[in-house]
Biopython code that builds the backbone (N, CA, C, O; Angstrom):
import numpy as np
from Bio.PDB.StructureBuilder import StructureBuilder

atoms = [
    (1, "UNK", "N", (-185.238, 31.463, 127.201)),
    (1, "UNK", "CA", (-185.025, 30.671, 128.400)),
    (1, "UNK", "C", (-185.433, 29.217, 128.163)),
    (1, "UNK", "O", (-184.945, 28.233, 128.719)),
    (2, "UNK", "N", (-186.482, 29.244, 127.177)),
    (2, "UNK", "CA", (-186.950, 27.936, 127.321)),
    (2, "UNK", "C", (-185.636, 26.895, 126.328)),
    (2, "UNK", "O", (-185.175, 25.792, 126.621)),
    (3, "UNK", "N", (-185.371, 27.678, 125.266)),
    (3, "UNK", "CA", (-183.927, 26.908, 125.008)),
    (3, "UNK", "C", (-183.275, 26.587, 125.957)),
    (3, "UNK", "O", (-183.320, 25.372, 125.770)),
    (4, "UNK", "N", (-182.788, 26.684, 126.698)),
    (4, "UNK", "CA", (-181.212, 26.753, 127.274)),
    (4, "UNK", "C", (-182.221, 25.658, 127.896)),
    (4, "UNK", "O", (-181.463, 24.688, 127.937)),
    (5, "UNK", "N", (-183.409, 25.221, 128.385)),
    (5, "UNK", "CA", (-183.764, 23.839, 129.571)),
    (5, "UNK", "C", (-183.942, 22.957, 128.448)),
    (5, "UNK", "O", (-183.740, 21.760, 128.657)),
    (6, "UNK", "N", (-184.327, 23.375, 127.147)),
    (6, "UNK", "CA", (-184.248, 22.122, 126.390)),
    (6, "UNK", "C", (-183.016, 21.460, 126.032)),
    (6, "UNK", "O", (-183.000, 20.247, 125.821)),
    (7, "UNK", "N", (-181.644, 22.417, 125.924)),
    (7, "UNK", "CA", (-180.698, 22.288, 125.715)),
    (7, "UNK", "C", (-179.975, 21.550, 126.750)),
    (7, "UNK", "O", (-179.353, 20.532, 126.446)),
    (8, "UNK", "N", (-180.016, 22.063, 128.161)),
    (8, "UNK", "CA", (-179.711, 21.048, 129.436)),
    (8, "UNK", "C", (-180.555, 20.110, 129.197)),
    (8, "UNK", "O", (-179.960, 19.072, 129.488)),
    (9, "UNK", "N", (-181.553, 19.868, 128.852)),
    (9, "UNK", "CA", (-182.500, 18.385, 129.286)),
    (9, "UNK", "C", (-181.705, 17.246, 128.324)),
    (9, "UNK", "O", (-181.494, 16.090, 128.691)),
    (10, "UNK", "N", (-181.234, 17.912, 126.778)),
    (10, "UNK", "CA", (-180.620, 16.661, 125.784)),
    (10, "UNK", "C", (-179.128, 16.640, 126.519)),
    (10, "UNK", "O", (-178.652, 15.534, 126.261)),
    (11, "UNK", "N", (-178.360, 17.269, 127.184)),
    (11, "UNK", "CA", (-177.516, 17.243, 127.852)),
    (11, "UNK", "C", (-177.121, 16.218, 128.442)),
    (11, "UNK", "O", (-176.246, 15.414, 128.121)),
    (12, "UNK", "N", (-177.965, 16.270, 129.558)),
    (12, "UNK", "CA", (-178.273, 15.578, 130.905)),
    (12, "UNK", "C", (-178.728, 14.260, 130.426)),
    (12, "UNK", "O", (-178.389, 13.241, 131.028)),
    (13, "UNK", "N", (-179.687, 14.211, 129.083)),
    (13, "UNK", "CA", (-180.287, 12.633, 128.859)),
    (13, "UNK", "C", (-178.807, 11.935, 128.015)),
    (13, "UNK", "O", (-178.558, 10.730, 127.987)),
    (14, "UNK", "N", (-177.918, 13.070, 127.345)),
    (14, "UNK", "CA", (-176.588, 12.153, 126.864)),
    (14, "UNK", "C", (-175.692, 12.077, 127.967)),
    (14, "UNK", "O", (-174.971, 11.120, 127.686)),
    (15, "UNK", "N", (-175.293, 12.580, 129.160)),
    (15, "UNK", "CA", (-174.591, 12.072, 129.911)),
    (15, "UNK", "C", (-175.408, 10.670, 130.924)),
    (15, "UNK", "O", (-174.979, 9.573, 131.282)),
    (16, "UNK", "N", (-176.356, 11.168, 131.067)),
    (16, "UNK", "CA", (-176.859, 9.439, 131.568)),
    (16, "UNK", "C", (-176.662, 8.474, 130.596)),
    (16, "UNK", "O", (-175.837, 7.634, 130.952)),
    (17, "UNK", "N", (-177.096, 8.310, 129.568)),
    (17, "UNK", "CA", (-177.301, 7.657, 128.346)),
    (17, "UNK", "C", (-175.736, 6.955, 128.564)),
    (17, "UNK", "O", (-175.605, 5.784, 128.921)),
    (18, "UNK", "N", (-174.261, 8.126, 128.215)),
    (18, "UNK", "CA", (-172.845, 7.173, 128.166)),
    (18, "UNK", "C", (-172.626, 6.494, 130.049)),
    (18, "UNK", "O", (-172.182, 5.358, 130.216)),
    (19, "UNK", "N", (-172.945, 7.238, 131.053)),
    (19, "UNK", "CA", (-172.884, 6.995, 131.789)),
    (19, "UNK", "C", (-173.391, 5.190, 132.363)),
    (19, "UNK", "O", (-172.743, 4.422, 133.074)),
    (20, "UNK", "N", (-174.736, 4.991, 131.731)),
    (20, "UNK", "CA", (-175.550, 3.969, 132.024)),
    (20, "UNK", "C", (-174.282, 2.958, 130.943)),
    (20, "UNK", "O", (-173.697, 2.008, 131.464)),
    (21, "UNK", "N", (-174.039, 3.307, 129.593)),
    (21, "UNK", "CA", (-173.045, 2.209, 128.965)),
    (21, "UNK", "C", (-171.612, 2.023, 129.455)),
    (21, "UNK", "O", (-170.926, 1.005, 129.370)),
    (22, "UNK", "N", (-171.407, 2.786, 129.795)),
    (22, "UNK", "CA", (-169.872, 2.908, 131.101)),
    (22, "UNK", "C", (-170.088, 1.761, 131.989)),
    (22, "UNK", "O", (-169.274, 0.838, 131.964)),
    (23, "UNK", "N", (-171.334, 1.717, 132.948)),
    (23, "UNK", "CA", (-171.645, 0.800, 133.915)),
    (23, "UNK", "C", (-171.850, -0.453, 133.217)),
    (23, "UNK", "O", (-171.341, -1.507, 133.597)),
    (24, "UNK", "N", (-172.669, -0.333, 132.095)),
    (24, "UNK", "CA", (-173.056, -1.627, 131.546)),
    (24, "UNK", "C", (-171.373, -2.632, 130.941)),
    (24, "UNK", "O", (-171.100, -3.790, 131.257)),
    (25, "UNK", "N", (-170.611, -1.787, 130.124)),
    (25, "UNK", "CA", (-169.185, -2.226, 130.077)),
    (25, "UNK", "C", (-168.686, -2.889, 130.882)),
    (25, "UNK", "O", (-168.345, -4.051, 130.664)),
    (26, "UNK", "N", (-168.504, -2.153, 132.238)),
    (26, "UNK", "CA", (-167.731, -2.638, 132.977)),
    (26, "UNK", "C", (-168.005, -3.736, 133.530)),
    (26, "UNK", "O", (-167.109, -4.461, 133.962)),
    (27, "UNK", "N", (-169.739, -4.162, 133.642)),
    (27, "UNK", "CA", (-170.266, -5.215, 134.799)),
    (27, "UNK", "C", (-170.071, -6.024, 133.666)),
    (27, "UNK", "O", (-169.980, -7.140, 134.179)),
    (28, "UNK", "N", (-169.925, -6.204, 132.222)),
    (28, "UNK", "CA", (-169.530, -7.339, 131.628)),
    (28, "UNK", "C", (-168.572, -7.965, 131.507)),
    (28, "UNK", "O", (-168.381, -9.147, 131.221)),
    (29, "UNK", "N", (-167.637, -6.763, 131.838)),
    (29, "UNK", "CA", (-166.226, -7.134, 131.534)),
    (29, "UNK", "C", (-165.943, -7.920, 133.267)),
    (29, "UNK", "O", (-165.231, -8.897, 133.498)),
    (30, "UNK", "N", (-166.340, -7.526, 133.758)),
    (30, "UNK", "CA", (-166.477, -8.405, 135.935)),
    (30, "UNK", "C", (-167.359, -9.547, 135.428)),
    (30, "UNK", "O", (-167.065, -10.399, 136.267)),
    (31, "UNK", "N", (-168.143, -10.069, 134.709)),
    (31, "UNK", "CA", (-169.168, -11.134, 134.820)),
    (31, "UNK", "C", (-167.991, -11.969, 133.924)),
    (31, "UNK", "O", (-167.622, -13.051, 134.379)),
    (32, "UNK", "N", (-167.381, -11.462, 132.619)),
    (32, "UNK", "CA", (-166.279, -12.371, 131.605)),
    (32, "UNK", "C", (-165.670, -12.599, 132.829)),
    (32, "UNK", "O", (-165.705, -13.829, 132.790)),
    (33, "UNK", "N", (-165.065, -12.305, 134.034)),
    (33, "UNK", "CA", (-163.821, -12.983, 134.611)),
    (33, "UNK", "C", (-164.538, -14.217, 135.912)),
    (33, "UNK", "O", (-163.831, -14.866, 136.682)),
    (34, "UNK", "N", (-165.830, -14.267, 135.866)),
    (34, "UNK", "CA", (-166.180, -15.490, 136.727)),
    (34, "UNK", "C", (-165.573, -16.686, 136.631)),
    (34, "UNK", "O", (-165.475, -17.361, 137.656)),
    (35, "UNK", "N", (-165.143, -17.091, 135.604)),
    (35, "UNK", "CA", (-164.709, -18.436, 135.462)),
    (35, "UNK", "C", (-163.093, -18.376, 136.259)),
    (35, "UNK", "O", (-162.532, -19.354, 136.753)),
    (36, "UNK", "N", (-162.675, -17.279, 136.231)),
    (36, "UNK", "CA", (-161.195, -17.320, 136.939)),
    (36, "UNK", "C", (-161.297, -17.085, 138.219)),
    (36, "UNK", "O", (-160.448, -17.490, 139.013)),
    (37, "UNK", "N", (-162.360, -16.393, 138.580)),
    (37, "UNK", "CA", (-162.850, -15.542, 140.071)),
    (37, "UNK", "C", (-162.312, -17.039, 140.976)),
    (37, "UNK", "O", (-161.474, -17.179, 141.866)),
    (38, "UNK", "N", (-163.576, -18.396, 140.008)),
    (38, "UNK", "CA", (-164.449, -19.558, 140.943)),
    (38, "UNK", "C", (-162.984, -20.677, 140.535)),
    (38, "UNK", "O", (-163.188, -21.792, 141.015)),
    (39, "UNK", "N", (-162.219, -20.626, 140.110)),
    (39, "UNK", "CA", (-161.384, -21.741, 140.171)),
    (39, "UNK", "C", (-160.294, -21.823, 141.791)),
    (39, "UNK", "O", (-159.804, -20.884, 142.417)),
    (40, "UNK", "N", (-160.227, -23.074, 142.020)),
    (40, "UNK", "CA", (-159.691, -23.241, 143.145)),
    (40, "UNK", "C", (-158.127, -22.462, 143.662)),
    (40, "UNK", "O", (-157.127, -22.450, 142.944)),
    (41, "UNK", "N", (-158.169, -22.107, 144.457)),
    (41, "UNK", "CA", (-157.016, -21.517, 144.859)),
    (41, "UNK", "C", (-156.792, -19.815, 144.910)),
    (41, "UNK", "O", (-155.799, -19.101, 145.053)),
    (42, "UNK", "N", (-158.334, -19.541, 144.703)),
    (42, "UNK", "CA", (-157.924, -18.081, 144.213)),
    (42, "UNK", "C", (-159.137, -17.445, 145.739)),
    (42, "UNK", "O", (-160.217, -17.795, 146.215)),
    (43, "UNK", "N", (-157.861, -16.116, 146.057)),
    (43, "UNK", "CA", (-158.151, -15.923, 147.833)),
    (43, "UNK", "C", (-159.860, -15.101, 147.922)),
    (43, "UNK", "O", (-160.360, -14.449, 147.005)),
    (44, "UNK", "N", (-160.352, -15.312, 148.974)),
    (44, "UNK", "CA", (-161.609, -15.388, 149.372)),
    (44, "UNK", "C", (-162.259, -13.348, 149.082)),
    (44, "UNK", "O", (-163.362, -12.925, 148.738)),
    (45, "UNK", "N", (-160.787, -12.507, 149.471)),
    (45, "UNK", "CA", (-161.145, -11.460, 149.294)),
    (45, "UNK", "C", (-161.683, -11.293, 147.804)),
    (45, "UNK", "O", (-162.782, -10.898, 147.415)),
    (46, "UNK", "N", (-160.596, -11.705, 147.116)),
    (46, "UNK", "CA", (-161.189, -11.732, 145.702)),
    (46, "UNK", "C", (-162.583, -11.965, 145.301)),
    (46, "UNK", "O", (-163.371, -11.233, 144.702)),
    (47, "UNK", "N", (-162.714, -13.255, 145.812)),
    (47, "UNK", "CA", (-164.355, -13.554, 145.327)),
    (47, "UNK", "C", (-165.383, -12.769, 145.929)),
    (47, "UNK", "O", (-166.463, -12.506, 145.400)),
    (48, "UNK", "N", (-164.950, -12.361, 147.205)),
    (48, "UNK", "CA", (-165.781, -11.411, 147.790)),
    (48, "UNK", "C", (-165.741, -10.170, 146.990)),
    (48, "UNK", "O", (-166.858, -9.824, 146.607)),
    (49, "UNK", "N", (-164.458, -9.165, 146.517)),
    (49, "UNK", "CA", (-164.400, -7.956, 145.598)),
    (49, "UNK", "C", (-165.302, -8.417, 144.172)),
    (49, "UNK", "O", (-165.735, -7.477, 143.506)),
    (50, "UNK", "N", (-165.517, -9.448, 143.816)),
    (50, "UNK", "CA", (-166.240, -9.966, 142.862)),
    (50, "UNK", "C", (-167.884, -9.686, 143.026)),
    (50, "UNK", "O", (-168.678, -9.109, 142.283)),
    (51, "UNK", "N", (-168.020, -10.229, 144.097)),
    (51, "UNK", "CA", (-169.639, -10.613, 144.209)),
    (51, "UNK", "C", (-169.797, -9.550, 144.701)),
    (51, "UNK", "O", (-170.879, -9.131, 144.288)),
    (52, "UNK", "N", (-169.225, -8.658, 145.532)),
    (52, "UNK", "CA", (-169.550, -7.271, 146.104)),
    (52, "UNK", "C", (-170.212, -6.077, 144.990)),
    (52, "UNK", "O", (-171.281, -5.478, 144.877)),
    (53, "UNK", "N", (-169.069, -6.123, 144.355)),
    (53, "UNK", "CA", (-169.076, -5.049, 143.323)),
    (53, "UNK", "C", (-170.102, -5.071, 142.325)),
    (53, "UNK", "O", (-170.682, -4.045, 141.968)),
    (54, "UNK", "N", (-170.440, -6.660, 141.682)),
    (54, "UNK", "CA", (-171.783, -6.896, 140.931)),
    (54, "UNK", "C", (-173.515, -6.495, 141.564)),
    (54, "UNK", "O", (-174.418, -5.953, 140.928)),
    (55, "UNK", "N", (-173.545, -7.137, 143.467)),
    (55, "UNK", "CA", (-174.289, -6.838, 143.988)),
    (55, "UNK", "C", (-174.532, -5.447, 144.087)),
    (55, "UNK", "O", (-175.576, -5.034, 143.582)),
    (56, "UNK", "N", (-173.768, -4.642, 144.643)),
    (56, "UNK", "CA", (-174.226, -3.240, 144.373)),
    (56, "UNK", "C", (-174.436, -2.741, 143.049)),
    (56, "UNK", "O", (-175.209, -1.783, 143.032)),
    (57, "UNK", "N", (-174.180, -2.940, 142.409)),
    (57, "UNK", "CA", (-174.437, -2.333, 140.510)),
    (57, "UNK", "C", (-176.121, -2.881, 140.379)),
    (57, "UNK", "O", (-177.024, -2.139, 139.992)),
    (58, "UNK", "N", (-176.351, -4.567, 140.856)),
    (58, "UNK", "CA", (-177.857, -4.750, 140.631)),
    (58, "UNK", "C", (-178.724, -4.516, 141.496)),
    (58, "UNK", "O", (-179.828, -4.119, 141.125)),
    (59, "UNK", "N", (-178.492, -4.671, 142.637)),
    (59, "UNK", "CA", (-179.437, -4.165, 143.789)),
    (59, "UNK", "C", (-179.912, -2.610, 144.263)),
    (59, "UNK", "O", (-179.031, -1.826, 144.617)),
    (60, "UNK", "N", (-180.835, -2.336, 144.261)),
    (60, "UNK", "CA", (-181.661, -0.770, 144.206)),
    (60, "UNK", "C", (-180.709, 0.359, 145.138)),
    (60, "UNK", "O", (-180.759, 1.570, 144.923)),
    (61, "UNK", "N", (-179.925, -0.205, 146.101)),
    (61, "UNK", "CA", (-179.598, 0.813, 147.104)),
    (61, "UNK", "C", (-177.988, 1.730, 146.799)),
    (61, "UNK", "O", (-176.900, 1.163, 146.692)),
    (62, "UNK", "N", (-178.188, 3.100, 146.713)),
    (62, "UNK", "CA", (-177.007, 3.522, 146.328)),
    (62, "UNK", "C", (-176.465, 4.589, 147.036)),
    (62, "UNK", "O", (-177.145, 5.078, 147.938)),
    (63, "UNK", "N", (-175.078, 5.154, 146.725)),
    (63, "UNK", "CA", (-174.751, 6.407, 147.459)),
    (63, "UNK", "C", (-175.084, 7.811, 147.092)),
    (63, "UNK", "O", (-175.108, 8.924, 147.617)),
    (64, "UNK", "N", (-175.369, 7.154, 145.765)),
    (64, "UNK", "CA", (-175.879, 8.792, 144.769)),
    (64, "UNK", "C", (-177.084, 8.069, 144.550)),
    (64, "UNK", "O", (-177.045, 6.840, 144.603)),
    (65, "UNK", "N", (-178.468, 8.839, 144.239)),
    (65, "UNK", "CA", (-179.428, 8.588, 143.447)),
    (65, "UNK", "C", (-179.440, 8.220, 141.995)),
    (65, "UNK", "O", (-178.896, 8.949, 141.166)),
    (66, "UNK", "N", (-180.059, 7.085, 141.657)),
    (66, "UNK", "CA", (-180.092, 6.259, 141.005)),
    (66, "UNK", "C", (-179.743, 6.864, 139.257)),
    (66, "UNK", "O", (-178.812, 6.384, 138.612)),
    (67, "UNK", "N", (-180.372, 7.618, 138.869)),
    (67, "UNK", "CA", (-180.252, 8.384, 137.531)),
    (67, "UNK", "C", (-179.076, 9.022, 137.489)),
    (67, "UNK", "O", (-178.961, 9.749, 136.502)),
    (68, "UNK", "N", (-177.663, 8.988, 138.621)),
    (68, "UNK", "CA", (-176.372, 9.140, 138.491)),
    (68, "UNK", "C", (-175.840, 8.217, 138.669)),
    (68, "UNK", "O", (-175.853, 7.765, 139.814)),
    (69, "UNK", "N", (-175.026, 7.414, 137.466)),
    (69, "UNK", "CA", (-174.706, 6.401, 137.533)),
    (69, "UNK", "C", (-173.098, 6.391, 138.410)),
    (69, "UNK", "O", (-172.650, 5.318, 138.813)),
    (70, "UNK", "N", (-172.464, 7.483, 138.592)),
    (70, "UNK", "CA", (-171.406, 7.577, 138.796)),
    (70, "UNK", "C", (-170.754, 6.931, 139.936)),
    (70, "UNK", "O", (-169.556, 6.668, 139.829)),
    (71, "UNK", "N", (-171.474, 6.598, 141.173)),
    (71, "UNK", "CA", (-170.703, 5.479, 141.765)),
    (71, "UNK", "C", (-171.075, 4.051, 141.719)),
    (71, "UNK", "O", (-170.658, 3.182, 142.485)),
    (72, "UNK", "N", (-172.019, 3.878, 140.603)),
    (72, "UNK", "CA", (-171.594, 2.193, 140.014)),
    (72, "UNK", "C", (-170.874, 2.223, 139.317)),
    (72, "UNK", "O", (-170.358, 1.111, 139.431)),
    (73, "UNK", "N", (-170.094, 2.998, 138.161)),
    (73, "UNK", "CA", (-168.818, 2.573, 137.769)),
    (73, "UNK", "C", (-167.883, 2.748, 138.804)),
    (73, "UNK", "O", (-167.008, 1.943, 138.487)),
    (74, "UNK", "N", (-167.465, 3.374, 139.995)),
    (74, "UNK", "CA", (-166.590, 3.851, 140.677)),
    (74, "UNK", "C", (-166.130, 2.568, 141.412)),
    (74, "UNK", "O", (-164.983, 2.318, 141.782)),
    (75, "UNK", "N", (-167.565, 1.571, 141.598)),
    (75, "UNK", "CA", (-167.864, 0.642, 142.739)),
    (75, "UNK", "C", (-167.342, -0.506, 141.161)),
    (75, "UNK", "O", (-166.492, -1.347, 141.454)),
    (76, "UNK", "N", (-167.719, -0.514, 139.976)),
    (76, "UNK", "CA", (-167.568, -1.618, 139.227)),
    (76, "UNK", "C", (-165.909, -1.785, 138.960)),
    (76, "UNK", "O", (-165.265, -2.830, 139.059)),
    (77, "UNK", "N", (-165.400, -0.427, 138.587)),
    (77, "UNK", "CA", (-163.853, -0.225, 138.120)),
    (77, "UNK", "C", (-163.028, -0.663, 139.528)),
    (77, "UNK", "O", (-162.116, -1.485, 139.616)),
    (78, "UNK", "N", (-163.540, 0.014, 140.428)),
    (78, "UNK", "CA", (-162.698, -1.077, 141.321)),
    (78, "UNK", "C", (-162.985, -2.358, 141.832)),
    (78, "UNK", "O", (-162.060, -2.957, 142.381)),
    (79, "UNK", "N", (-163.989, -2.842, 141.763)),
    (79, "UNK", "CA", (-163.539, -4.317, 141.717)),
    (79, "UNK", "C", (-163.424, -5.049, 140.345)),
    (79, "UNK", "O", (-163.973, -6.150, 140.366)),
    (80, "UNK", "N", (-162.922, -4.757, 139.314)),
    (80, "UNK", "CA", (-162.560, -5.125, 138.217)),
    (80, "UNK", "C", (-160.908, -4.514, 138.471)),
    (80, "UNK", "O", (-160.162, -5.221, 137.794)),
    (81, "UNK", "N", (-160.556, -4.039, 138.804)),
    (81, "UNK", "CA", (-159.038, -3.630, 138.707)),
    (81, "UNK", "C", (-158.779, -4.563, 139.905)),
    (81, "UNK", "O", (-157.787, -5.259, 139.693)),
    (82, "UNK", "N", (-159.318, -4.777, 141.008)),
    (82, "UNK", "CA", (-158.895, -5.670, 142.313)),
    (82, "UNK", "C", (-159.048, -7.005, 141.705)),
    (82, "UNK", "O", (-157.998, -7.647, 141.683)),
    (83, "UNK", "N", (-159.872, -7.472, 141.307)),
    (83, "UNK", "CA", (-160.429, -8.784, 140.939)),
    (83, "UNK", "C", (-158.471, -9.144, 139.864)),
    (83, "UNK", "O", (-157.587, -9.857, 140.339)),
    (84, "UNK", "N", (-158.373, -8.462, 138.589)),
    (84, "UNK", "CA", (-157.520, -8.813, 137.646)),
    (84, "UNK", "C", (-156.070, -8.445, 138.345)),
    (84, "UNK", "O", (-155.148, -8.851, 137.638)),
    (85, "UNK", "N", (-155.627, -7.783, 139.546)),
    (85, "UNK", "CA", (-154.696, -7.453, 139.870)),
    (85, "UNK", "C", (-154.447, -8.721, 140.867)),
    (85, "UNK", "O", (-153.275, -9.091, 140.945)),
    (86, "UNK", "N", (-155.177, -9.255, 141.447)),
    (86, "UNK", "CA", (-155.509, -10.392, 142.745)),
    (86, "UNK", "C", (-155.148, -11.577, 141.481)),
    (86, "UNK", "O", (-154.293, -12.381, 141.853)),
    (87, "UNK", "N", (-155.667, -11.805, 140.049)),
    (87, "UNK", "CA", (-155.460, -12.941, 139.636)),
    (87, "UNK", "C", (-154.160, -13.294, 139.119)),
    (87, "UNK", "O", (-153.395, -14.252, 139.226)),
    (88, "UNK", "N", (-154.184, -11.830, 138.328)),
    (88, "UNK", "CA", (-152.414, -11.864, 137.904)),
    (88, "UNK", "C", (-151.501, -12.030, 138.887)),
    (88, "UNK", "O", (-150.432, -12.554, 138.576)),
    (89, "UNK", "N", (-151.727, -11.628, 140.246)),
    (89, "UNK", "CA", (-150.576, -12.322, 141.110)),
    (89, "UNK", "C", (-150.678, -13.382, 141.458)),
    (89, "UNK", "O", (-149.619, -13.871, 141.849)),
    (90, "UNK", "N", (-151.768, -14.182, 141.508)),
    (90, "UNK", "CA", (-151.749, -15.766, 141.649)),
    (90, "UNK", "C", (-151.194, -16.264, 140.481)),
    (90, "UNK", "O", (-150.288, -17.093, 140.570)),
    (91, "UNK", "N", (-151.709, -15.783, 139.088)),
    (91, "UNK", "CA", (-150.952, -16.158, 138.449)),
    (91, "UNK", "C", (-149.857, -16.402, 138.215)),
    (91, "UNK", "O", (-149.339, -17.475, 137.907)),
    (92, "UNK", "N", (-149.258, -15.001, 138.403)),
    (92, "UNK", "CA", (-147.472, -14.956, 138.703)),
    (92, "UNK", "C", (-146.379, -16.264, 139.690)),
    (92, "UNK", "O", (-145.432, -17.036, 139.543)),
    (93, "UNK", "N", (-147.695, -15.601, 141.041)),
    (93, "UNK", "CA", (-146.965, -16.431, 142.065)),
    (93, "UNK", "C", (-146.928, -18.494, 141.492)),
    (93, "UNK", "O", (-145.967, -19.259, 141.583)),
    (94, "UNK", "N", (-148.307, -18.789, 140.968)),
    (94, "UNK", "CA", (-148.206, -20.253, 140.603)),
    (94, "UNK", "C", (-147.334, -20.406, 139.447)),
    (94, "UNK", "O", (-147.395, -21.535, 138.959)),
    (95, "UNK", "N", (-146.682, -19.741, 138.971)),
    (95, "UNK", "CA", (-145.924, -19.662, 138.028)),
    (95, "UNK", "C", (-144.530, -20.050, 138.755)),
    (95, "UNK", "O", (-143.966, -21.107, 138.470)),
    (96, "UNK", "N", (-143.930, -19.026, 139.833)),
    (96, "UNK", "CA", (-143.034, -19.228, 140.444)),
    (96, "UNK", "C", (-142.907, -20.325, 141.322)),
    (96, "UNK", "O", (-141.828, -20.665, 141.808)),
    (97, "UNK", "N", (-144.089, -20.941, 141.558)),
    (97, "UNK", "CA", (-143.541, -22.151, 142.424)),
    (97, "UNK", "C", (-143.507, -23.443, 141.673)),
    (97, "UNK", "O", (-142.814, -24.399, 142.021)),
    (98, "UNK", "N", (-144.344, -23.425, 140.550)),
    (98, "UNK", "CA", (-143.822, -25.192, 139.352)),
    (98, "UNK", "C", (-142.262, -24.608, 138.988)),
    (98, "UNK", "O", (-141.501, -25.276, 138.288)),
]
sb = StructureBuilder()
sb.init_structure("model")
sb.init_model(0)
sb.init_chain("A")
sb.init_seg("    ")
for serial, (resi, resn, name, xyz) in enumerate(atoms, 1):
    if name == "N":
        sb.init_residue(resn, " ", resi, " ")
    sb.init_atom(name, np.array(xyz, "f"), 0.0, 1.0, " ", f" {name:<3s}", serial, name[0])
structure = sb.get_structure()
């Protein structure tokens, strides 16, 4: 018996372990797009899906307890997919109007 809890315990410490680098990925890959977030012309939701999504990843309060990282990536991946989907259409669109 006492196997099988040592065996869940290295388990459980490698799914936190990729879990915690999952989160860490993603909030870098949302911090690389600040410089496009803050340039002029780009809509307010955006910057808000920006600063939202970072604030909850650093600030203590969550929907799951803390040693499950699983809804800070949930909370990071979507505002990293909103954030780059919001720019590419400004992009697009300032494209279409020069």
């Amino acid at each position: 018996m006492e196997s099988l809890w040592t065996t869940f315990g290295v388990v459980a410490v490698v799914v936190v372990a990729v879990l915690v680098l999952v989160a860490l990925f993603l909030a870098i890959k949302l911090v690389r797009k600040h410089r496009q977030v803050h340039q002029p012309g780009v809509p307010v939701p955006t910057k808000a899906a920006y600063w939202i999504s970072l604030a909850y990843t650093v600030f203590p309060f969550d929907l799951l307890p803390d040693p499950v990282y699983f809804d800070d990536i949930v909370v990071l991946t979507s505002g990293l997919v909103y954030v780059s989907r919001s720019l590419t259409k400004k992009a697009r669109d300032d494209r279409q109007a020069s």
